[in-house]
C-alpha positions as CSV (number, residue, x, y, z in Angstrom):
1,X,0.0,0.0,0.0
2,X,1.5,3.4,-1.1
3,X,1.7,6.1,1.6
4,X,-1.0,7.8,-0.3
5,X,-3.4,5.5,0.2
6,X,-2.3,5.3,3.8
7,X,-2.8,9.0,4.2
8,X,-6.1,8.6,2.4
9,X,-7.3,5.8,4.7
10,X,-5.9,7.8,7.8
11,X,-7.8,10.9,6.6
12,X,-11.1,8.2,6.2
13,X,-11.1,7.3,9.8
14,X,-10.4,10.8,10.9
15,X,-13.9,11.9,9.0
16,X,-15.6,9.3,10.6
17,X,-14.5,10.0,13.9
18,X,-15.7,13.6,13.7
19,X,-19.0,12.2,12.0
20,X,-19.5,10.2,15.0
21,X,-18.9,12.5,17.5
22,X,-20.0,15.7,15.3
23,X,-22.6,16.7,18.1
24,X,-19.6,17.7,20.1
25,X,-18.1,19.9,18.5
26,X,-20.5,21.5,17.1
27,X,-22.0,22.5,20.3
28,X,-18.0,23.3,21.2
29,X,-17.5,26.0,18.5
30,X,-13.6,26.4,19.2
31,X,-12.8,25.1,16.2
32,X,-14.4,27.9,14.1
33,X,-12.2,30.1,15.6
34,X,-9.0,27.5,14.2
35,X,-9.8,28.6,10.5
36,X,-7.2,29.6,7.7
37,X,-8.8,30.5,4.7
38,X,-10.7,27.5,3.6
39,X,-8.9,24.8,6.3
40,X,-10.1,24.5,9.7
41,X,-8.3,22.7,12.4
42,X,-9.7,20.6,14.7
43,X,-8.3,19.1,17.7
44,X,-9.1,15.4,18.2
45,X,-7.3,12.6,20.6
46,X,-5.0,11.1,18.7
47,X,-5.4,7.9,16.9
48,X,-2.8,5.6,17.2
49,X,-2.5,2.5,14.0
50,X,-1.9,-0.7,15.4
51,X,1.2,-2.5,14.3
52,X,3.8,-4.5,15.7
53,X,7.2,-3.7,17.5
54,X,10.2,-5.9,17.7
55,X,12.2,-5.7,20.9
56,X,16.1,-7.0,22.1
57,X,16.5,-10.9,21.9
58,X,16.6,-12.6,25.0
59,X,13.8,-10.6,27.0
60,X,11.4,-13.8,26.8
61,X,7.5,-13.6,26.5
62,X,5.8,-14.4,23.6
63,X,7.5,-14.3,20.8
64,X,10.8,-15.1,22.2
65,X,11.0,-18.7,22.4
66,X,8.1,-20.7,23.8
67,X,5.6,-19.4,26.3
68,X,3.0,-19.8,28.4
69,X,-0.2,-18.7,29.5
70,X,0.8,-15.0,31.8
71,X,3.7,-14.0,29.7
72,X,3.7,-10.5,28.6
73,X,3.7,-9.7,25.1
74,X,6.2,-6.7,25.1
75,X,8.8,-5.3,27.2
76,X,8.3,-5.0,30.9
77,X,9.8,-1.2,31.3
78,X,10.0,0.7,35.1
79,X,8.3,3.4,35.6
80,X,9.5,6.2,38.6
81,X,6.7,9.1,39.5
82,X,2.8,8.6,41.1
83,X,0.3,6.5,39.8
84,X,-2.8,8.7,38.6
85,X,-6.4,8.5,39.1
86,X,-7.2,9.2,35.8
87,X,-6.6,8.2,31.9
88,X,-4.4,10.2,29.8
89,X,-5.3,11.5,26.7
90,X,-2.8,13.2,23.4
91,X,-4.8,16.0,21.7
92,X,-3.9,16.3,18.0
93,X,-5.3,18.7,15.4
94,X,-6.3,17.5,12.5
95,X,-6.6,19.8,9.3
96,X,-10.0,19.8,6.9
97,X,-11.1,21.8,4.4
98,X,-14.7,23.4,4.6
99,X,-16.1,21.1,1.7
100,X,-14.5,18.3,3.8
101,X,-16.7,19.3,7.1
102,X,-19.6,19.7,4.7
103,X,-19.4,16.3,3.7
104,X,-19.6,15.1,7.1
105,X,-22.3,17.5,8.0
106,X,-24.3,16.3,5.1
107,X,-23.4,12.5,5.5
108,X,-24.4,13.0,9.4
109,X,-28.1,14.8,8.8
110,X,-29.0,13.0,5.6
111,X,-29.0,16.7,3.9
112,X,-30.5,16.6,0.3
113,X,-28.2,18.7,-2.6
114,X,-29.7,22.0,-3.1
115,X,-31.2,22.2,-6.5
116,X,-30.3,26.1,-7.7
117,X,-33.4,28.3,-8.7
118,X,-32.8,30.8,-11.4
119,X,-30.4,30.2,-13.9
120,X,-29.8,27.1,-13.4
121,X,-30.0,25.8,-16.4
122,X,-27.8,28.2,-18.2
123,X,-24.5,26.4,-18.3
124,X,-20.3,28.8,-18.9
125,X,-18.7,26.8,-20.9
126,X,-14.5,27.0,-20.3
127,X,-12.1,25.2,-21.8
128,X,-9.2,23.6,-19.3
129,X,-5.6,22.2,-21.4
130,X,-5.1,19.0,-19.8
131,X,-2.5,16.8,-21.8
132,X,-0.4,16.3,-24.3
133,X,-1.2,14.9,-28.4
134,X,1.4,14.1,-31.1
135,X,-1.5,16.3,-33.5
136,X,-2.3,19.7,-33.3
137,X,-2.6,23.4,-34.2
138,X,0.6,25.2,-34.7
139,X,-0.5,27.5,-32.0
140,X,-0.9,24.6,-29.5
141,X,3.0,23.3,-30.0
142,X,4.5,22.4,-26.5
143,X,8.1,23.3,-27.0
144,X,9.6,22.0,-23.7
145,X,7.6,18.6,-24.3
146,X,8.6,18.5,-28.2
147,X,12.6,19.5,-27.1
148,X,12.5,16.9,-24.7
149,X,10.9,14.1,-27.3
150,X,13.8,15.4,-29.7
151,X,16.2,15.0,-27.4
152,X,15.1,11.7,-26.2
153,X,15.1,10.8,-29.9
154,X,18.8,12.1,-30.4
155,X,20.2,10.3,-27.6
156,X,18.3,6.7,-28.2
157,X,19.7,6.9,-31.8
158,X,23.5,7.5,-31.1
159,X,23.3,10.9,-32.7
160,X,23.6,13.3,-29.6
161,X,27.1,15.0,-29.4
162,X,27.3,16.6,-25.9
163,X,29.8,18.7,-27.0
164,X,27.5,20.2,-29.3
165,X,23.9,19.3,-28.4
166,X,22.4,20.7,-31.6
167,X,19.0,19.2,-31.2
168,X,16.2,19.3,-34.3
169,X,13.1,18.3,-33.7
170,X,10.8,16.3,-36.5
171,X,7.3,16.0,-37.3
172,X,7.5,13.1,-34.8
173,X,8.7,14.9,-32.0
174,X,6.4,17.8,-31.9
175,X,4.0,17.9,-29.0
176,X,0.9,19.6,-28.7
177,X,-1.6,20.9,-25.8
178,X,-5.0,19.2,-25.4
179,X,-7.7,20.7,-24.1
180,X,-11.1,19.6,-23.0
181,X,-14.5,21.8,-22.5
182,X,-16.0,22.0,-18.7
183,X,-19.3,23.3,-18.5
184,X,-20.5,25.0,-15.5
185,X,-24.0,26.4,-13.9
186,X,-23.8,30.1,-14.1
187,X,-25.3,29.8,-10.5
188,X,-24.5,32.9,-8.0
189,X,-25.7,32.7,-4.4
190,X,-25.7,35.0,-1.3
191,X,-26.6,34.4,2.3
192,X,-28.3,37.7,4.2
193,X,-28.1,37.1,8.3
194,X,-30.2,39.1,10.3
195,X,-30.0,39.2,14.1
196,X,-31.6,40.8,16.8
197,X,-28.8,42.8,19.3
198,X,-31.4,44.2,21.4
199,X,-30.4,43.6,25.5
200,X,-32.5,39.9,25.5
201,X,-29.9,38.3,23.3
202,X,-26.7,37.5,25.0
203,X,-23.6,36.0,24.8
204,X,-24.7,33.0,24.6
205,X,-27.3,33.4,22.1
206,X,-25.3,35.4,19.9
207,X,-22.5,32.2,20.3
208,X,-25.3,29.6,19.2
209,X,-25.9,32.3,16.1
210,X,-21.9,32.1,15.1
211,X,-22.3,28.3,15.5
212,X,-24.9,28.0,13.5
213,X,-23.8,30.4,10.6
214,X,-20.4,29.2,10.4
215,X,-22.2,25.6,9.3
216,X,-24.7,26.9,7.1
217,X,-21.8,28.7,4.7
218,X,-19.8,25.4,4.9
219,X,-22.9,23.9,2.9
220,X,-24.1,26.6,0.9
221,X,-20.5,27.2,-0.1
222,X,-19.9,23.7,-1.2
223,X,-23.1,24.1,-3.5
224,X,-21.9,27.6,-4.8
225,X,-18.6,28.8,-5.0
226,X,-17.9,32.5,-4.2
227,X,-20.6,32.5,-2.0
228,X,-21.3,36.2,-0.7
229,X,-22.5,36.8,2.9
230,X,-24.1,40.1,4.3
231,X,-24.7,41.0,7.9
232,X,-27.8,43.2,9.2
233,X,-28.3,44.2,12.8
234,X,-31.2,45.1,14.8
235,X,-33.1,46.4,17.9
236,X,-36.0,49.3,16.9
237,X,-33.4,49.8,13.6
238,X,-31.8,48.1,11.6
239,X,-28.4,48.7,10.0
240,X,-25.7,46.3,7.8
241,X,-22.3,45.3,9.3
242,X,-19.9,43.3,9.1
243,X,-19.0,39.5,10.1
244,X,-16.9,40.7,13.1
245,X,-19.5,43.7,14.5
246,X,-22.1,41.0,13.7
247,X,-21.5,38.7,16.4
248,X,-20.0,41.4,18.8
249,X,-22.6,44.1,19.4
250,X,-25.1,45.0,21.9
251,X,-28.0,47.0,22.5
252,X,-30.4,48.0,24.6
253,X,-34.5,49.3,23.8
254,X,-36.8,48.1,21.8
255,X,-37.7,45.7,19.2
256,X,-38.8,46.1,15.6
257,X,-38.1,43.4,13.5
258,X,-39.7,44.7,10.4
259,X,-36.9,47.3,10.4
260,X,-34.2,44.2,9.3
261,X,-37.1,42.7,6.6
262,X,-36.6,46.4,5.2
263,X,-33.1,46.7,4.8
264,X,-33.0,42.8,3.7
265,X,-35.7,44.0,1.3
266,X,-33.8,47.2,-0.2
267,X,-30.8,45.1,-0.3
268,X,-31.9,42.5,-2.7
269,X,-34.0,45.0,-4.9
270,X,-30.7,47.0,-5.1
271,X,-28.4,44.1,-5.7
272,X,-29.1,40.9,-5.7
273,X,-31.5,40.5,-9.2
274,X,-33.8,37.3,-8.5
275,X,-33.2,35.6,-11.6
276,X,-29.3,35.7,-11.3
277,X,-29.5,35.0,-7.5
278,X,-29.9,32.9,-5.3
279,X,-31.0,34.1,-2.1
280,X,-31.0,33.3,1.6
281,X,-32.0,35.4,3.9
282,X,-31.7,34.3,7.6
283,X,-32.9,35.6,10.5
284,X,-32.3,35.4,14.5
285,X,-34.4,36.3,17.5
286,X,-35.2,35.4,20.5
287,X,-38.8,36.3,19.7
288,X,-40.0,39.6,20.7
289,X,-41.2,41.9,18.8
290,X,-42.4,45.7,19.7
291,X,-46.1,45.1,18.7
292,X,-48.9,42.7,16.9
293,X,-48.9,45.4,14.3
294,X,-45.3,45.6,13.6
295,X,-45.4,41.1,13.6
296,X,-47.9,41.4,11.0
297,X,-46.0,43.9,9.0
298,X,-43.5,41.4,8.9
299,X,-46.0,38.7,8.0
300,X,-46.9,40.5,5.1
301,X,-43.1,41.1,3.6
302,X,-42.3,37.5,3.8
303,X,-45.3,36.4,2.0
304,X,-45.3,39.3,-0.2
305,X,-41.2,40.0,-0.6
306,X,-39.5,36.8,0.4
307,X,-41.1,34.0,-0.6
308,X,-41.2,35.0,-4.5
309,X,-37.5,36.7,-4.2
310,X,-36.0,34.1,-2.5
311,X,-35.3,30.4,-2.4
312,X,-36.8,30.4,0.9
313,X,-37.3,32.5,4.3
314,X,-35.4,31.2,7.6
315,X,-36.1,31.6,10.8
316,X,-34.1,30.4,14.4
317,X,-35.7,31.2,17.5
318,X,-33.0,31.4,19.7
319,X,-33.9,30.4,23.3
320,X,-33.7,33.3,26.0
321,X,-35.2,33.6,29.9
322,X,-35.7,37.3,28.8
323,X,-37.5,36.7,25.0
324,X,-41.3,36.0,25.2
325,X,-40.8,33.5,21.8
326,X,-44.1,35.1,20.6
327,X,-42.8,36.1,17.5
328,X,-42.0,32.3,15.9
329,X,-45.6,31.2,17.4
330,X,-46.9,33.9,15.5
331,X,-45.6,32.6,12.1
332,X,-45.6,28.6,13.1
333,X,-50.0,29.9,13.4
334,X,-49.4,32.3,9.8
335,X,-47.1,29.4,8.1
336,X,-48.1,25.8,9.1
337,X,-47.1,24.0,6.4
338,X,-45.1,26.2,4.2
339,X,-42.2,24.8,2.2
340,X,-41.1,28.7,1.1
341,X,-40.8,29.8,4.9
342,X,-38.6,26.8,7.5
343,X,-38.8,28.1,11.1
344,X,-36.5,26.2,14.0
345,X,-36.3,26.3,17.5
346,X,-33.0,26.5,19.2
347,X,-33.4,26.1,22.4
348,X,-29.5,25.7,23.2
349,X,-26.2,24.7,21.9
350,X,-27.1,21.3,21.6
351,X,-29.9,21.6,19.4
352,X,-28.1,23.6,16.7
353,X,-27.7,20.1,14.7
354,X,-31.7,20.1,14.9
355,X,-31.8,23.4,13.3
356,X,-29.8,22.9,10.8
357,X,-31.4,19.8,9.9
358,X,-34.7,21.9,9.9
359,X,-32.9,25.0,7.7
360,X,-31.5,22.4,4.8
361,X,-33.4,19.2,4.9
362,X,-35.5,21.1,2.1
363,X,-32.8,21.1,-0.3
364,X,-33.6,24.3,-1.2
């Protein structure tokens, strides 16, 4: 076996650890804090390959001459210091990419592929060179791989002269590029977050958000590449930010959610057209809203806006002792069985896998 297939199998067991155990760290969250452009490390006890280990002759046990039933099967070493109570365990980190964690996230909640809206069906075609051929366009000649042919050529035949490597290539020789054509959906995709800063969503809250987010882009992103994200906070107004202000600020007062749905609103019309766009607009409360009048505003712009602008309108209830939750019983009574608007509960960390589930499992 080849020490790329090792690494390959290593890399195998790896994923399936994390799949296993992928409630953890989700609901740990330091390793979003690990990335590096499009890897993100995440530390794991290390996993140690069985094999076997040949010791000095002479030592006895198994192995070494006949044994019997007792006899240890390595070498008996000394050890000097205090016995512990307690197992030890070797951290490692271990190095994925986010369409790796994807995977895993997809494999672990069943997710369906999102099928594109829009122009979907309009393919870009590119062409990609991708070999060599002893035919070809003049303007396709290879001249390292013909020289090398020549040379190759020369030297096979007796005819090279090192001391005056005068090499000419014939038609034989001459190599030229291949190319083949790769088509590709002209698909383009941005995710709009909206969250509620007002004083009822804390840390915490605000930490189950980041969670959450940061696993939502890793499989949007492996759906659409050059996925944009925008960020829009809230209390009684609404303005955008960005990631890092996102996650960090707090406010005090009221509450008017509508004032988000706005800006989301005037954002899209402004530049995001629907039939180049996919769009994903995202919202986070912990469920109190200013008024009746103002929830039914917002009623009306998601039926009316965001389900015909976007592929579909999301909506986490984050769970807080200070946030009456009114707002997602409002639109659980408005949308019971709507496929265009997915509402989730998160009641804590542990339930962000749930939410996800309940964000993606449309495919949409």
């Amino acid at each position: 076996m080849s020490i790329k297939e090792d690494q390959n199998r290593f890399r195998d067991i790896i994923k399936g650890r994390i799949k296993e155990d992928l409630k953890k760290y989700v609901s740990q969250g330091e390793m979003i804090g690990k990335r590096e452009n499009e890897f993100v490390k995440i530390p794991l006890p290390s996993i140690d390959i069985p094999n076997f280990r040949y010791g000095p002759r002479q030592q006895g046990g198994v192995g070494q001459g006949e044994g019997k039933p007792g006899d240890s099967v390595g070498d008996p070493q000394s050890g000097q210091g205090q016995a512990g109570d307690q197992p030890g365990e070797h951290m490692m980190e271990m190095e994925l990419t986010i369409d790796e964690l994807a995977e895993i996230l997809g494999e672990k909640l069943a997710l369906p592929n999102i099928q594109p809206k829009g122009m979907k069906q309009i393919e870009a075609t590119k062409s990609r060179y991708s070999g060599l051929s002893p035919v070809g366009p003049k303007g396709l000649r290879h001249f390292r791989s013909s020289y090398k042919k020549a040379l190759q050529r020369s030297i096979s035949g007796g005819s090279y002269d090192p001391g005056n490597p005068y090499i000419v290539p014939v038609k034989e020789d001459f190599r030229y590029r291949t190319y083949k054509t790769v088509k590709k959906p002209m698909t383009k995709a941005v995710v709009i977050y909206m969250m509620d800063v007002s004083g009822s969503m804390g840390d915490e809250q605000k930490e189950i958000v980041r969670i959450e987010s940061f696993w939502i882009n890793a499989w949007l992103k492996k759906h659409y590449k050059g996925l944009e994200t925008r960020f829009i906070i809230h209390d009684a107004a609404a303005k955008e930010v960005d990631e890092g202000t996102f996650f960090r600020t707090s406010e005090s007062g009221g509450t008017l959610i509508s004032s988000a749905y706005k800006l989301a609103q005037e954002m899209i019309e402004r530049d995001y057209p629907v039939d180049e766009w996919n769009i994903y607009p995202f919202h986070f409360s912990d469920g109190d809203n200013w008024s009746g009048e103002d929830t039914r505003l917002c009623i009306r712009l998601i039926r009316e806006f965001f389900m015909t602008k976007c592929n579909a309108f999301f909506y986490g209830q984050v769970e807080s002792k200070y946030g009456s939750g009114q707002f997602l019983k409002d639109l659980q009574k408005e949308f019971p069985n709507e496929d265009q608007v997915l509402l989730s509960q998160i009641e804590s960390k542990d339930k962000i896998l749930d939410s996800i589930r309940d964000f993606l499992g449309k495919g949409k």
